[in-house]
Structures are given as structure tokens and as C-alpha cells.
C-alpha positions in Angstrom: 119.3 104.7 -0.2 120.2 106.8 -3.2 122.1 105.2 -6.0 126.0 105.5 -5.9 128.0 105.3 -9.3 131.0 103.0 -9.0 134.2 103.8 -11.5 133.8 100.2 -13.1 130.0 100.7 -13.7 128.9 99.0 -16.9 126.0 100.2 -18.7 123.3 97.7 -19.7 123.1 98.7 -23.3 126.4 98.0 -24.2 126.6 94.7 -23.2 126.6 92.6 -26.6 124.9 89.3 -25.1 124.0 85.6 -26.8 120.8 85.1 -27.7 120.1 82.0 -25.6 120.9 82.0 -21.8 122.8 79.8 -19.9 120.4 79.1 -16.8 117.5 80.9 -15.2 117.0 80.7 -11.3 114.8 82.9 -8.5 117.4 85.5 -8.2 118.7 85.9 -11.8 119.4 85.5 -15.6 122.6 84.2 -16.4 123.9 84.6 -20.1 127.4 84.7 -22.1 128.7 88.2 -23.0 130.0 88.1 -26.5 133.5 89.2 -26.8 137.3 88.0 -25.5 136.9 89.2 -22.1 134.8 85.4 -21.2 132.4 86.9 -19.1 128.8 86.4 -18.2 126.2 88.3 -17.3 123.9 87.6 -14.4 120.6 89.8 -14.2 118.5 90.0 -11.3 114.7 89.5 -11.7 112.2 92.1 -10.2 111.7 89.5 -7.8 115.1 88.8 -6.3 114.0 91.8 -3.7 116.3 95.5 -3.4 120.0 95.0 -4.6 122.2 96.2 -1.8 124.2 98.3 -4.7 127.0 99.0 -1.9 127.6 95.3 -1.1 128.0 94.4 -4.8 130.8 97.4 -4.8 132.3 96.3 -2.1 133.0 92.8 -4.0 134.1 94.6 -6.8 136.7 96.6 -5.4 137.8 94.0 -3.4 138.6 91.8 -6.5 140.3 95.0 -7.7 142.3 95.9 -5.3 144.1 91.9 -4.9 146.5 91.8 -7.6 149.0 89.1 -6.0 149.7 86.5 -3.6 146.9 84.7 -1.7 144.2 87.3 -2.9 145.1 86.1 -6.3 145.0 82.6 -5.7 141.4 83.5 -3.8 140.0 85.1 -7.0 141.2 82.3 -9.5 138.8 79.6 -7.6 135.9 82.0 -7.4 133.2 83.6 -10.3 134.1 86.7 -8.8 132.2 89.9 -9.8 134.3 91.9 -12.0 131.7 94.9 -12.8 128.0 96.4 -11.5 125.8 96.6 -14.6 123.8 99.3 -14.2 120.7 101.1 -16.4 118.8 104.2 -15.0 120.4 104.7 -12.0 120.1 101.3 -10.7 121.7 97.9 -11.0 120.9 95.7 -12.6 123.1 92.8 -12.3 126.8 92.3 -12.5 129.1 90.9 -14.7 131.9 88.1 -14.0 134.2 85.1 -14.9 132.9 82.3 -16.8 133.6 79.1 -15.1 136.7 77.7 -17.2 135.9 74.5 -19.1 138.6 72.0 -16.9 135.2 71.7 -14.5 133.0 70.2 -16.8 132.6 66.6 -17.2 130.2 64.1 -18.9 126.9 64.2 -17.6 123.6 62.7 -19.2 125.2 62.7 -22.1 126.2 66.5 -22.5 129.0 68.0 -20.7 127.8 69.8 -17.3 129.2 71.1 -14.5 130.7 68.7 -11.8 129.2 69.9 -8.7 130.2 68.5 -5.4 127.2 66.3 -5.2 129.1 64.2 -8.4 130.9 63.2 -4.8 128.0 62.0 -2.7 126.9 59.1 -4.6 127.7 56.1 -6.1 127.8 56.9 -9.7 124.2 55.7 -12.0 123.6 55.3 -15.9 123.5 59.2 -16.0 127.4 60.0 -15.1 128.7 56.6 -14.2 131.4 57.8 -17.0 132.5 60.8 -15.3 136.0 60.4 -13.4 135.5 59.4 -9.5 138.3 60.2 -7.6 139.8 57.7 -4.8 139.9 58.5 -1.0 143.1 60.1 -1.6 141.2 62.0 -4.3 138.3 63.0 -2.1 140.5 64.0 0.7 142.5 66.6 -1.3 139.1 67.9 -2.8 137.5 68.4 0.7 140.8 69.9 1.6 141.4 72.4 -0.7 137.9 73.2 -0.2 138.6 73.9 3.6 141.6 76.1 2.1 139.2 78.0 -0.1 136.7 78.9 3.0 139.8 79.8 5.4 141.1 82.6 2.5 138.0 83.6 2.7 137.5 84.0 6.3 140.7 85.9 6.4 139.6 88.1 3.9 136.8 89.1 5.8 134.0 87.1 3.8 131.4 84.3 4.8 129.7 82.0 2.5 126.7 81.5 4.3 125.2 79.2 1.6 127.8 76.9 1.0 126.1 73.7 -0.3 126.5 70.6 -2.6 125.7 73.2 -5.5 127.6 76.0 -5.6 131.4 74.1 -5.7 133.0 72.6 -8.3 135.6 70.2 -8.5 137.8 69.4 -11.3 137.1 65.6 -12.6 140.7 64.5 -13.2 144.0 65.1 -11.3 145.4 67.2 -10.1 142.3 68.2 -8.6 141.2 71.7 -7.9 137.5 73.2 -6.8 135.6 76.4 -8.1 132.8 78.4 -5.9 129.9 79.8 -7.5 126.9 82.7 -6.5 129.7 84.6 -5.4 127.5 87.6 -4.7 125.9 85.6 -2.3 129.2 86.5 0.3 129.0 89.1 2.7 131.1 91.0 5.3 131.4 90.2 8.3 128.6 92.2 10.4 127.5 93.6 6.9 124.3 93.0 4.7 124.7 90.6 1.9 123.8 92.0 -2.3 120.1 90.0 -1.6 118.7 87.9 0.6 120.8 85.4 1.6 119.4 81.9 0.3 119.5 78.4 2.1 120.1 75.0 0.3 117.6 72.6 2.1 119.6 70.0 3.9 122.8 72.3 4.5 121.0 74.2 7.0 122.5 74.9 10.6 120.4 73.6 12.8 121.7 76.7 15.3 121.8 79.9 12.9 121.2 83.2 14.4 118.0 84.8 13.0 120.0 87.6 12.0 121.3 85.0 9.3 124.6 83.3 8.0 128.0 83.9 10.0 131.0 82.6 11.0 129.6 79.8 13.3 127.6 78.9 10.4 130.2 78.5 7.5 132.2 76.1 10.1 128.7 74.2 10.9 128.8 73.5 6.8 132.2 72.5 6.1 131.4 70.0 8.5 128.8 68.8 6.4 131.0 69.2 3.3 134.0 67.0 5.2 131.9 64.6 6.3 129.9 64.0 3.3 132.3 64.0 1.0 134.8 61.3 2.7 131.9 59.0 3.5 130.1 59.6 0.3 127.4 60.0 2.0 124.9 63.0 1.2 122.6 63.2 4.4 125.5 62.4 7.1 125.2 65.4 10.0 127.5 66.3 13.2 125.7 64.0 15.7 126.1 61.2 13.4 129.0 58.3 13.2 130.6 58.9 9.3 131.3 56.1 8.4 134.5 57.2 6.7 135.7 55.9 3.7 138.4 52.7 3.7 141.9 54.2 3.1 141.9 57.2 4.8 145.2 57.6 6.6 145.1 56.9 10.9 146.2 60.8 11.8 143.5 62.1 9.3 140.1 59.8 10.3 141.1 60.3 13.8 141.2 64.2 13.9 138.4 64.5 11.2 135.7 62.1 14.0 136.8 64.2 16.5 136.0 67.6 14.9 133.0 65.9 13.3 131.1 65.4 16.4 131.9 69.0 18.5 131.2 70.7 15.2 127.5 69.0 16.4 127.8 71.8 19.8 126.0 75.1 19.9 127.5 78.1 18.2 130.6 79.2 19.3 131.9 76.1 20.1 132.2 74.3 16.4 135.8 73.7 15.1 137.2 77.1 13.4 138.0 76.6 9.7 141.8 76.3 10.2 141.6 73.2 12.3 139.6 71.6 9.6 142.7 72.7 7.2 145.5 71.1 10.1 143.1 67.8 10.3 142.9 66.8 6.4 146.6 67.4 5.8 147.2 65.3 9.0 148.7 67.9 10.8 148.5 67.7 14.7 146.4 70.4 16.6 146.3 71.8 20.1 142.9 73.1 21.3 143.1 75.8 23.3 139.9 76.4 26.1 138.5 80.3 26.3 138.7 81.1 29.4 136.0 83.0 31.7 138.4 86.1 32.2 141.8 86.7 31.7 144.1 85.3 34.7 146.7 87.4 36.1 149.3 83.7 35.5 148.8 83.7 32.4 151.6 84.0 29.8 151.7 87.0 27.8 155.0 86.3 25.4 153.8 86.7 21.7 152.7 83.0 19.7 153.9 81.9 16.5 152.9 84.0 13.5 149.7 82.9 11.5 150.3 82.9 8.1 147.0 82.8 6.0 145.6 80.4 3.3 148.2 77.1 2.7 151.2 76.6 3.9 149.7 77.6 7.5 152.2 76.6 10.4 150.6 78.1 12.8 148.3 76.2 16.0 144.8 77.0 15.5 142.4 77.8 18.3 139.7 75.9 19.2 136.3 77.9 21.4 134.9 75.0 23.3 133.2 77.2 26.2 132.2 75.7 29.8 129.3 72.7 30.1 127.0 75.3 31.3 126.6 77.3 28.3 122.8 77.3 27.3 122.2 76.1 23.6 118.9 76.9 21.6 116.7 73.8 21.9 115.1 74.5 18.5 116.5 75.2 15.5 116.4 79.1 14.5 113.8 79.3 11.2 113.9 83.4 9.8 110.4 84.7 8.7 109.1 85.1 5.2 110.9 82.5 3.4 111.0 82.8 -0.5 110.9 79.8 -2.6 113.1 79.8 -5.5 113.6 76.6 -7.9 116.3 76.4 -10.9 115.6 75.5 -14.8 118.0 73.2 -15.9 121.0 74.7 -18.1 120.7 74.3 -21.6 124.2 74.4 -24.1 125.0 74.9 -27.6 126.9 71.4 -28.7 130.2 70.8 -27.6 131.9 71.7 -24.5 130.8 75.2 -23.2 133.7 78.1 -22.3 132.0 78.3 -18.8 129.3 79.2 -16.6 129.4 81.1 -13.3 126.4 82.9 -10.5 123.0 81.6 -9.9 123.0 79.5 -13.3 120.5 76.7 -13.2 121.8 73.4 -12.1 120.1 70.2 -11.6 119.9 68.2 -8.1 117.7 65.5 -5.9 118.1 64.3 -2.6 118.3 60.8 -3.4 120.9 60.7 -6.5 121.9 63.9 -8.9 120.2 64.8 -11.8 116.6 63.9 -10.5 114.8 66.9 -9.2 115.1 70.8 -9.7 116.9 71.6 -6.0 115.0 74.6 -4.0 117.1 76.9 -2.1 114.8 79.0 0.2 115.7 82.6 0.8 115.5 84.4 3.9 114.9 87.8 5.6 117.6 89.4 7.2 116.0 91.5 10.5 118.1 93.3 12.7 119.9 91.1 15.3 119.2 92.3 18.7 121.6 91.5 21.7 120.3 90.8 25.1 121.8 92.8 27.3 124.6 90.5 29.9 123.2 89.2 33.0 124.5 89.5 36.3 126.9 92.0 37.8 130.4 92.7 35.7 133.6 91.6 37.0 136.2 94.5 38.7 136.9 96.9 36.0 140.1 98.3 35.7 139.8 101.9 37.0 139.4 103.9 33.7 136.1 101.8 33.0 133.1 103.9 32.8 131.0 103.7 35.5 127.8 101.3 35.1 124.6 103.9 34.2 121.8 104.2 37.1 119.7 101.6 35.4 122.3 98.9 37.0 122.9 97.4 33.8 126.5 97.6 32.0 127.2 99.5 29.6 127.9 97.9 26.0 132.2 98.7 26.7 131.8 96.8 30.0 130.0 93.3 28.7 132.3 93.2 25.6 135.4 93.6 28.0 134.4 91.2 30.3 133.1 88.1 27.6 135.1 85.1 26.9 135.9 86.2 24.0 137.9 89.6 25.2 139.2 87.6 27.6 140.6 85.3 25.0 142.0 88.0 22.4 143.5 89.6 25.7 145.8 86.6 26.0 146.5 85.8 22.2 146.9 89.4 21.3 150.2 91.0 23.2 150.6 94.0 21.5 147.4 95.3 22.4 148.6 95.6 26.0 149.5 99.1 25.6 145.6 99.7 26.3 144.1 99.5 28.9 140.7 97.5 29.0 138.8 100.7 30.5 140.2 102.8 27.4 138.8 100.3 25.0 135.3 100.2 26.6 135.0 104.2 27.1 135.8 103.9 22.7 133.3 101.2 22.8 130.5 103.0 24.6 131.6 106.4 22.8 131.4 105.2 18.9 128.2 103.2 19.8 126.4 106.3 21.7 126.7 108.2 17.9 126.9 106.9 14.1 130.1 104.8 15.1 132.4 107.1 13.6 134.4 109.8 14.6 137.5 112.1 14.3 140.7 110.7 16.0 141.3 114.0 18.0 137.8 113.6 19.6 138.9 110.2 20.6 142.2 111.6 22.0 140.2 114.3 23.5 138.0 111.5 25.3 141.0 109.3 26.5 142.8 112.6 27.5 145.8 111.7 25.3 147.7 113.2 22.2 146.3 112.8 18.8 149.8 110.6 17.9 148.8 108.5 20.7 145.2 107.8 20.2 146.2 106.6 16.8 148.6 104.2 18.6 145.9 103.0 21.2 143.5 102.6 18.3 146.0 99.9 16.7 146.7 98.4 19.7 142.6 97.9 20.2 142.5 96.6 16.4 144.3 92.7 18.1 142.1 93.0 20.7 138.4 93.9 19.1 139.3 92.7 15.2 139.1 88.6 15.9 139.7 86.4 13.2 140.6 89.3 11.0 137.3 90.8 10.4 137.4 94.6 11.1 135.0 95.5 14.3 137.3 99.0 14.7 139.1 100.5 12.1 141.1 103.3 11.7 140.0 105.7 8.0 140.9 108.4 6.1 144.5 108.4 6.5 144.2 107.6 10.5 141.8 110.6 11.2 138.5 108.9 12.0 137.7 105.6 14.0 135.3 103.2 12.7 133.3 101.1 14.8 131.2 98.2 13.7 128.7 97.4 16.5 127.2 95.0 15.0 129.7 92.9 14.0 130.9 93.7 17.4 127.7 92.1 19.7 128.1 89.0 17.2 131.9 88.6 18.0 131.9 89.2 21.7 128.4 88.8 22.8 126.6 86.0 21.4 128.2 83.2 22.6 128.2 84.9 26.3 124.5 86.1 26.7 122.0 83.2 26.8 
């Protein structure tokens, strides 16, 4: 893929850096940049494998673009990347915030960073004078966290390797958390900057071999709740927490019960927002998917979901029928890459910050003990099995199943659970019909997944003015949980499918 120059490109030479670095892990150099824009540089090593250059603009521009608002609020508890760094017609890292000084705290003697594993265990010789917060303290900490992951969820973004590493917590009230490796996010349906990494014991025990998703940053808050009110730092879904004394009735209850289905196959693990209604004590209504949509069902419009805090709305829940086949094994992706991390060394006093893959110290058995390992993975191609069985009726625009028997991609996603679902959540896309959406569907996925609107129109035999209209109306209907499976570009002239996002949406939790 040839290189791309980005507008906010930074050339390697002119970055004036410290002498000594901050940390040193398998991806990446992390060191201060000189000057009062408090940023640090993070360079990859020869190692770290190809740098998806377009993924790391794509996180640039997004932190461009957000200027206000929830976006705002997103960036300020992140180590965003600000810039590409670039030398030769490559990059070759990126520059971003330094983690401000408020999440330090005394560690070993020397002021470190207060990961979240500073909450798993009772406090030894080494940080036993580092602030520990009280249940009350712990619950807003896993809460906000839970906040954090829903902005980015609604943003479009998944962790993938959220661990007892990469968040910070701020050691005295009020209490506030920081998320590192940021270039470790990805789009939905989109390849990550590298290979995404793994933290051993916050794996999910279910995760596609196609790598991190949705399913997979819900599996790990679970672990992140769980751990972090029990104080307990090997506790899994499956397993009792045993929850810590003082935790109000209308939290402990709500938090058991999401606790143990967050333990079920993919799909049916408690969405992020629920998590968020839990901890603040909030009640919740699960709603079931059902098989297809029912002709009974009501079709008036729900309350508006506002994103991020302050969220009134009822989130849904996607438990899915008994009979649902669940992998028996756990999903391990091929070639995995060892990587182990140098512990951080400071100039005296507390530093300004440090953000990215910087080296930080962990053990399974207390903190502070033994370099962690996070294993990397390969990324392959996921492949979706084609639906078994025959499809149900199809409204009478559906394209017509092709003389191998087997429906066409239009047809499987129209009739999953999932469809059936955004059918009856999503009013406003009633002004198409399902056989328009799966002609799109089969049309954009036949070619590159792009193409002019007046083709489009010219396929559904309507007006260009129309199409455009349909194309929105299919946006509630396809785009679930915000994440953009169809698009409209270029100033509503071109549709934009994204199939693979699409299969993982629709298809997944359908096909066995």
C-alpha cells in the first residue's frame, strides 16, 4: 500500500527529544519531546510488524475533528495521537499527550503511574503508602471506566486490549481514570495501526479469530467490574465475586446478574451501557432479540439515547434462544508474538507524564513483581459461513435466491436476529423496504462496496433524491450501535458499504 501524506505529518528530524527515554516495550520507544507542547514520542521498532499508516490517520483526524462536548471529554481521558511522525516516506511513530502528573502516585519509592492493578490487591511494603480508595471509591472508578468504553463505543472505536495496564486511575478524590496505547483502538470492521496485542489473563475465552470486537470489549469490562469491586485480580464471569462489603443493594444486585451472563457466548454478554445503568444503580429492562420481526409488534419511536453520561435512555440486552451453539474451546489466533516491557526509569521528582506502550511493571500474584507479557496476534481475514437452512418469506422486491440454493449475502442479513431487532428499535427506517436493502446489500458486496448514488437509484428504480432518502433510512437499520456498516460520501453521491463489519454485526451470532 503506497505511503499517504497526512496534513499534520511531523517529520522525524525535527523532533527535539530527551536523551533518556521513558520506557521501551515490543512495539515501541517512548520518549519526552522537548518543548511546551508536553508531548511524547512513541517510535515503533522494526519489529512491531507493517504500520497500518491509514489507521494511525484515521485517529488523528478523529481527535481533530472533536473540538466540544462528549468528544472532548473522550479525548481529555485518553493519550490520544495528535500527529504521524514520518521519515522517508514512512511512519515512524506518532506523537501524543503526556499522561498529566495527577495519575502518579508513590510507588517503590519513586512516583509511578497508578495502573488499575494498584486496585486488585491488598496494598504490600512497595505502595502500601499510595491512597486506596473505599468501595464507594472503587465503584465510581469502575464506573467511570464503563463511561470511558461506552464514548468509545459510540464513537465507533474498540479497545480490544483493555487490561489491568493500560488505565489509570487518579489516587485521591475526586477520582478520575486515563487510558493508555491508544493506537492500539480500531474501527469497527477496520484493521488496527499493528497487531493487536493481548494481556494474559484478560483474554476472552470466546474471541473471534478475526480478533478484538465488540463482544470482546464487553467480555473485559466484566473482568474490569468484577475485579475491581472484589479486589480480586483473577475473578472471571462463571465465578461468584465476592463483592466488596458496602456496596449499595440496587448496585451488587444488578452487577451479579450481568457478571454471570457476561460468562455466555458472544452475542449474548451485557452491552456496555447496561454496565453504565448497573454501577450508578439505575434500573434496566432487558429486552430479548427476537427470531424475526412480528407483524404485533409496536413500531412507535423509543426514548432518545443520549451518549456518554447523563444517559436516560433503557439499554438493550441480546440474550439469544437456548439453542444457540457456543464454541467449546477457546479461539487462540496463529503466530503469536511475545513482547515483554522494561521497567520505566525517571529523572528525580515527579515526572510531567507518560503515555503509549511505555514500560510498566506487573505480576500475577501482587504488582511490581514481574515484567507482564502481552502476546500479539495475527489478524486473518474473518470468513462467514454461509446461513443454514432455507430463508424465511421475503418481501417481494428480495432478490431471488441464486441456482446454487444458497441465499444471497442481502437475504441472510435481512433475515438474522439482529435485522430483525434493528427492524423494531429503528422506526424511521420503515420507509425501506427489507428487499431494497438486501438488493443494496448484494449490489455493493458483488463490486468494491462503493458506488455512485444514481447507480443505486438506477438499481432500486427510484430518483436520485430518493435513493439518498432510502440510503438514510437503511443507515438505523444496518449502522447498530453506531458503527457505520453503510454510509453515505462525498456530499451524498456514493454509498459505502462495509461488508465486513457487516457479516460481524448481523451474521455471527446467527450462523453456527
Amino acid at each position: 500500500m503506497p505511503f499517504t501524506p497526512h496534513p499534520l505529518d511531523r517529520q522525524r528530524h525535527t523532533l527535539a527529544l530527551e536523551a533518556d527515554r521513558l520506557g521501551e516495550g515490543g512495539q515501541g520507544v517512548v520518549t519526552r519531546v522537548l518543548g511546551p507542547e508536553n508531548l511524547v514520542y512513541k517510535e515503533y521498532m522494526p519489529q512491531a510488524s507493517q504500520v497500518n499508516d491509514r489507521a494511525l490517520a484515521d485517529l488523528v483526524d478523529f481527535g481533530q475533528r472533536q473540538a466540544a462536548g462528549e468528544a472532548r471529554t473522550l479525548l481529555a481521558q485518553c493519550a490520544w495521537p495528535v500527529a504521524r511522525v514520518v521519515s522517508g516516506g514512512r511512519v515512524t511513530g506518532f506523537l501524543m499527550p503526556e499522561v498529566p502528573g495527577e495519575f502518579y502516585g508513590p510507588i517503590g519509592g519513586k512516583p509511578k503511574l497508578v495502573e488499575l492493578q494498584y486496585l486488585l490487591y491488598e496494598p504490600n511494603w512497595a505502595w502500601q503508602d499510595l491512597h486506596q480508595p473505599h468501595v464507594m471509591g472503587r465503584l465510581e472508578i469502575a464506573t467511570l471506566a464503563a463511561k470511558l468504553i461506552d464514548l468509545l463505543h459510540n464513537h465507533g472505536w474498540i479497545v480490544g486490549d483493555l487490561s489491568f495496564r493500560n488505565l489509570l486511575w487518579r489516587p485521591a478524590a475526586p477520582y478520575k481514570v486515563f487510558m493508555l496505547d491508544c493506537d492500539g483502538l480500531r474501527r469497527h470492521g477496520a484493521e488496527p495501526v499493528l497487531r493487536q496485542a493481548h494481556t494474559p489473563d484478560w483474554n476472552d475465552p470466546h474471541q473471534p479469530s478475526s480478533g478484538p470486537d465488540l463482544d470482546t470489549d464487553r467480555y473485559k469490562l466484566a473482568l474490569l467490574v468484577g475485579r475491581v469491586l472484589s479486589r480480586t485480580a483473577s475473578v472471571r464471569p462463571g465465578e461468584e465475586p465476592a463483592l466488596l462489603p458496602g456496596l449499595p443493594d440496587q448496585v451488587t444486585t444488578p452487577v451479579r446478574e450481568l457478571f454471570a451472563r457476561a460468562a455466555g457466548p458472544r452475542g449474548t454478554r451485557p452491552a456496555v451501557a447496561e454496565w453504565v445503568q448497573a454501577l450508578e444503580g439505575r434500573k434496566r429492562i432487558a429486552v430479548t432479540r427476537p427470531s424475526r420481526p412480528q407483524p404485533s409488534a409496536p413500531t412507535g419511536p423509543l426514548a432518545p439515547m443520549n451518549l456518554g453520561t447523563g444517559r436516560s435512555s433503557v439499554p438493550i440486552s441480546r440474550p439469544v434462544p437456548n439453542s444457540r451453539r457456543a464454541p467449546s474451546q477457546p479461539v487462540v489466533n496463529p503466530t503469536p508474538i511475545e513482547r515483554r516491557w522494561a521497567p520505566l526509569s525517571h529523572k528525580g521528582g515527579v515526572p510531567a507524564g507518560q503515555a503509549g506502550q511505555a514500560a510498566r511493571t506487573a505480576a500475577p500474584t501482587q504488582p511490581g513483581f514481574q515484567a507482564a507479557t502481552k502476546v500479539a496476534r495475527l489478524r486473518p481475514v474473518s470468513v462467514t459461513a454461509p446461513a443454514s437452512g432455507s430463508p424465511a418469506a421475503a418481501p417481494p422486491t428480495t432478490p431471488a435466491t441464486p441456482a446454487t440454493g444458497r441465499p444471497t449475502l442481502g437475504q441472510r442479513v435481512i433475515n438474522s436476529r439482529t435485522y430483525a431487532e434493528q427492524r423494531l428499535l429503528a422506526p424511521r427506517g420503515g420507509v425501506v423496504d427489507d428487499g431494497a436493502v438486501a438488493r443494496v446489500i448484494d449490489h455493493l458486496a458483488a463490486g468494491t462496496g462503493r458506488d455512485a448514488v444514481v447507480n443505486i437509484a438506477r438499481l432500486l428504480g427510484e430518483t436520485s433524491d430518493r435513493t439518498v432518502l432510502l440510503m438514510r433510512a437503511s443507515k438505523n437499520l444496518l449502522n447498530v450501535e453506531q458503527a457505520d456498516v453503510i454510509a453515505l460520501k462525498d456530499g451524498d453521491r456514493t454509498v459505502e458499504l462495509n461488508v465486513s463489519l457487516l457479516e460481524e454485526q448481523f451474521l455471527e451470532e446467527d450462523e453456527p
